[in-house]
Structures are given as structure tokens and as C-alpha cells.
C-alpha positions in Angstrom: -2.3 -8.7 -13.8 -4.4 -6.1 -15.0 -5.7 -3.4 -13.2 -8.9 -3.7 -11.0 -12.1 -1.5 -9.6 -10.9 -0.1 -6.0 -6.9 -0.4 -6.0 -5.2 2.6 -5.3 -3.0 4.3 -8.3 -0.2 6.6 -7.9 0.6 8.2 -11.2 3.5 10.7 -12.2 3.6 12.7 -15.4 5.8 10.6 -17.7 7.5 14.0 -19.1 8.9 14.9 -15.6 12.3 14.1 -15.3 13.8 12.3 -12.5 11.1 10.2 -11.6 12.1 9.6 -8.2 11.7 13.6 -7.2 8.8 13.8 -9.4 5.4 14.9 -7.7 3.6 11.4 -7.4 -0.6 11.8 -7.5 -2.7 9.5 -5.8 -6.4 8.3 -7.0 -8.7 5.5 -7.0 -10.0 3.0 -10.1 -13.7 4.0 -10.0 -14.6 1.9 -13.6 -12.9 -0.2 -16.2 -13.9 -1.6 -19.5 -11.7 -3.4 -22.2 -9.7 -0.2 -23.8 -10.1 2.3 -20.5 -9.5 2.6 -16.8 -12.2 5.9 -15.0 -9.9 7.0 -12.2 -10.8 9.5 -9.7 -9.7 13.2 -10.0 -5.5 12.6 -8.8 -4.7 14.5 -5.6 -0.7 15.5 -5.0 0.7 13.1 -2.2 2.6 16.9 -1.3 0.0 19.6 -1.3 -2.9 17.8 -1.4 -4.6 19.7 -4.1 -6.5 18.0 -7.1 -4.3 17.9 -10.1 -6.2 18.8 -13.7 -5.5 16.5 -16.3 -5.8 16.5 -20.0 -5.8 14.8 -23.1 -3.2 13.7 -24.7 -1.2 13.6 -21.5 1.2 10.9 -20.7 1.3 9.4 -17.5 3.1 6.8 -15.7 0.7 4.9 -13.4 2.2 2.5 -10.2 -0.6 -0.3 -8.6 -0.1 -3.1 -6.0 -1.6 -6.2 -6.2 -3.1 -8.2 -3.1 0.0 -10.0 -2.8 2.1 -7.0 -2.8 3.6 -7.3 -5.6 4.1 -3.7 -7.5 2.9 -3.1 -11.2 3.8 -0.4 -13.7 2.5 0.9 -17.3 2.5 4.1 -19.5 -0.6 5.4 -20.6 -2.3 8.5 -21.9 -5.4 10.4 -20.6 -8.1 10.3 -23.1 -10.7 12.4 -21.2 -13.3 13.5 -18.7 -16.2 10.8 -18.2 -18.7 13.3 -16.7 -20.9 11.7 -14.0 -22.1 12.3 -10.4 -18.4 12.3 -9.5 -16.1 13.1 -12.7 -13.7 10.3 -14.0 -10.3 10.6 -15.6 -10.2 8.5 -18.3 -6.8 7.0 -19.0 -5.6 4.4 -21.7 -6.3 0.6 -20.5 -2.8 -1.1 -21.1 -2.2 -4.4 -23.1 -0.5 -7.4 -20.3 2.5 -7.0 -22.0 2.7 -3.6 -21.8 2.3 -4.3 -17.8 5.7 -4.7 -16.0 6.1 -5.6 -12.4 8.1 -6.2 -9.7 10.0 -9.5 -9.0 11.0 -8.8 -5.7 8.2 -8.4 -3.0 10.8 -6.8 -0.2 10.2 -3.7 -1.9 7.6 -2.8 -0.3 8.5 -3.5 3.1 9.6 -0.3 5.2 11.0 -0.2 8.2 8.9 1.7 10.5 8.0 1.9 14.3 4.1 2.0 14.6 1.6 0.9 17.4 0.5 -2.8 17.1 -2.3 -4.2 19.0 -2.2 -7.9 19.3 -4.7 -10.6 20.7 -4.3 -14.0 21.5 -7.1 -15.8 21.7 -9.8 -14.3 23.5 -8.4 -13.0 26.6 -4.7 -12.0 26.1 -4.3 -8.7 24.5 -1.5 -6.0 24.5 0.5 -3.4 22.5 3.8 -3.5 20.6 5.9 -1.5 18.5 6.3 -2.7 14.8 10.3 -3.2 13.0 9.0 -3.2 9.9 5.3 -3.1 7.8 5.2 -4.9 4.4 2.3 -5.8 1.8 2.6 -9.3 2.5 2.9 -8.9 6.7 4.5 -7.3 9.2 7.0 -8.1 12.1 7.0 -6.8 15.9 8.7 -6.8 18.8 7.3 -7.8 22.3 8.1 -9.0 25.7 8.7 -12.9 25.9 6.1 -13.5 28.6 3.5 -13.2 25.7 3.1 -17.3 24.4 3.6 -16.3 20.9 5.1 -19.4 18.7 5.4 -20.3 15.2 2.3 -21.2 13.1 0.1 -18.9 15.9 -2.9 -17.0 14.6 -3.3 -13.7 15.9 -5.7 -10.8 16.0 -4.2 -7.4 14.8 -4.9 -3.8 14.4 -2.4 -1.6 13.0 -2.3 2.1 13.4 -1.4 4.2 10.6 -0.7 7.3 10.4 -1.1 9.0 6.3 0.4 12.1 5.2 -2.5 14.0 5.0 -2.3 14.0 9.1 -5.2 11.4 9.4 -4.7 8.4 11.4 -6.6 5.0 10.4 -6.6 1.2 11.5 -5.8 -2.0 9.3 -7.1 -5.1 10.6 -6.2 -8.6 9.9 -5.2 -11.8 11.0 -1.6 -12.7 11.0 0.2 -16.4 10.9 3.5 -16.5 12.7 6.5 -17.5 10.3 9.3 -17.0 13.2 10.0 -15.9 16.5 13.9 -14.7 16.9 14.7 -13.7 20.8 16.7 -10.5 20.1 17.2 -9.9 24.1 16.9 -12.2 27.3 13.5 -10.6 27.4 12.2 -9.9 23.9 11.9 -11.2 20.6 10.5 -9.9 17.6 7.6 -11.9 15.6 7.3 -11.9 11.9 4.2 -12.5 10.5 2.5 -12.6 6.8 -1.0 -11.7 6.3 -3.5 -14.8 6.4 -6.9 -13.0 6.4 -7.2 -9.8 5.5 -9.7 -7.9 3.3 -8.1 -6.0 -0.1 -9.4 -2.7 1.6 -7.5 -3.1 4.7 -4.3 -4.4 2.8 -4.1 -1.2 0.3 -4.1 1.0 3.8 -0.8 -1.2 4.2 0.5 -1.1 0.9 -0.7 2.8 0.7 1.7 3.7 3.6 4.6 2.0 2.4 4.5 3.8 -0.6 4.3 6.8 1.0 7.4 5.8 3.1 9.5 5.0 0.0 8.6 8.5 -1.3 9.3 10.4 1.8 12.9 8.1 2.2 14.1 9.0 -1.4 13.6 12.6 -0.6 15.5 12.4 2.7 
């Protein structure tokens, strides 16, 4: 699938060696047209400073796609589009030149963050998450909560980004399975039913992030 107007890209300099050690730079699809994709000015995931690009430069650029599924492609910066806000203008890549990732468990991270969960109208509370994905997430709770298989529930994730800012992803999540884990616990995995491409790229943003940070370790 080609690239679209609004998903995040994380790029690295295709000359850098080691890939995964590499400084990664995240930006933003502002425009597209048939032969190239306007991105905004990359900021390091690291420092947080702008990076300058130029032409002729060779990148390696990394989306995700609603479904979560990860996409890859070389290309080469053809130039500044100068606007109101100033675009990089990179190469727009052929579909075969696209390559993706079968596996969708990639990008699910295990990771404790603050989950708050309604049923219905009345019954709220507050759990920790075992692990965040871009296709759902799973928690674990207290078994007094009625929480069963094929439930629809109200959620509002808290994520924290590197930069130190903290934001919310909300959606509704259907209930795949419910495993007790201890006589007074079990832990609920869900996949996303309704969620809107903005909220999901929080999701899919911070598991990248977690990937990076984890390699690093």
C-alpha cells in the first residue's frame, strides 16, 4: 500500500551503518502526488532537533498502515517545496519497490501503561496494560469486573512519548479472550473495533518508539 496524507514516517539515512543503532527521524506526510511524497521537516526521535536534509540524499523511510502492518522503501530527497510550512520532498516509490511486514506481532510491545475501561454506562475503572499492539491491546484486571468474550468496551489509553509529553488514545475494543491468570484476575485481550487512524498512529507511534529504545538496551 502506498503511502498516505497524515501517517507518521520514521526515516534513517540509508548510508548509516547498522541500521538498528542508526538515529531514526520522525515526520509527518503533509502532500503526495504521483512521483513525490512533501513530508514535514524530520525531528531526531533522540535530541529532538530538526534534521536538514538535502538533495540527493538517500533515505530509508518506515510507515504503518491502519491495520498495523509495517512498510518500508528507499528513496532520495529531491528538495525543499517552500510554503507556509516548508516540505521535504522525497522520491514517491513504485508498489514494488514497497516491502512490508508479514508478521503483525511486531509491533506489539510489552508494556505496563494506565488503562481506563467502561462498561456500559455506569461501570468504569482502571487497569494496567501487558502489552499494546497496532491491532489491540491486552490488560489485566480484577475478576469482579463482567468482562466476557465478544464485549465492547470504552477505552482510553495513556501514553507517555519520548519527548516527556503524555497524551490519550481512544477507542473501542472487542474482547477476543479472557484467560484467569490468578483466583482473582485475568487478563483481557482485545483488538481494535472503532478507532480513528489518528488515535491508532498514537498506538503505533509508541511501539515504535519502544522497539527503538529495547534494541538499544
Amino acid at each position: 500500500m502506498l503511502p498516505k496524507v497524515n501517517q507518521t514516517m520514521f526515516l534513517q539515512l540509508a548510508s548509516e551503518s547498522g541500521q538498528d543503532q542508526a538515529p531514526t527521524y520522525r515526520s509527518r506526510i503533509a502532500d503526495l502526488n504521483a512521483e513525490s511524497v512533501f513530508i514535514e521537516i524530520p525531528m531526531d526521535e533522540q535530541t529532538k532537533r530538526y534534521y536538514r536534509t538535502h538533495a540527493g540524499e538517500r533515505l530509508i523511510a518506515n510507515y504503518f498502515t491502519a491495520d498495523g502492518v509495517k512498510h518500508q522503501f528507499h528513496t532520495v530527497v529531491k528538495g525543499i517545496r517552500k510554503d507556509i510550512v516548508n516540505l521535504v520532498e522525497i522520491q514517491m516509490p513504485q508498489p514494488d519497490e514497497i516491502t512490508k511486514e508479514q508478521r503483525r506481532s511486531f509491533l506489539r510491545v510489552e508494556t505496563e501503561l494506565e488503562i481506563a475501561v467502561r462498561i456500559g454506562e455506569k461501570t468504569r475503572f482502571v487497569a494496567l496494560t501487558e502489552d499494546v499492539g497496532g491491532g489491540g491491546v491486552s490488560f489485566r484486571c480484577e475478576r469482579k469486573w463482567p468482562i466476557v468474550k465478544g464485549m465492547k468496551l470504552n477505552c482510553w489509553l495513556l501514553i507517555p512519548f519520548r519527548a516527556n509529553t503524555v497524551t490519550h488514545a481512544q477507542f473501542v475494543g472487542e474482547v477476543v479472550r479472557v484467560n484467569e491468570v490468578e483466583p482473582n484476575h485475568y487478563v483481557v485481550m482485545m483488538k481494535f473495533d472503532e478507532i480513528q487512524d489518528s488515535e491508532q498512529q498514537k498506538v503505533i507511534r509508541y511501539c515504535f518508539e519502544r522497539q527503538i529504545d529495547m534494541r538499544r538496551d
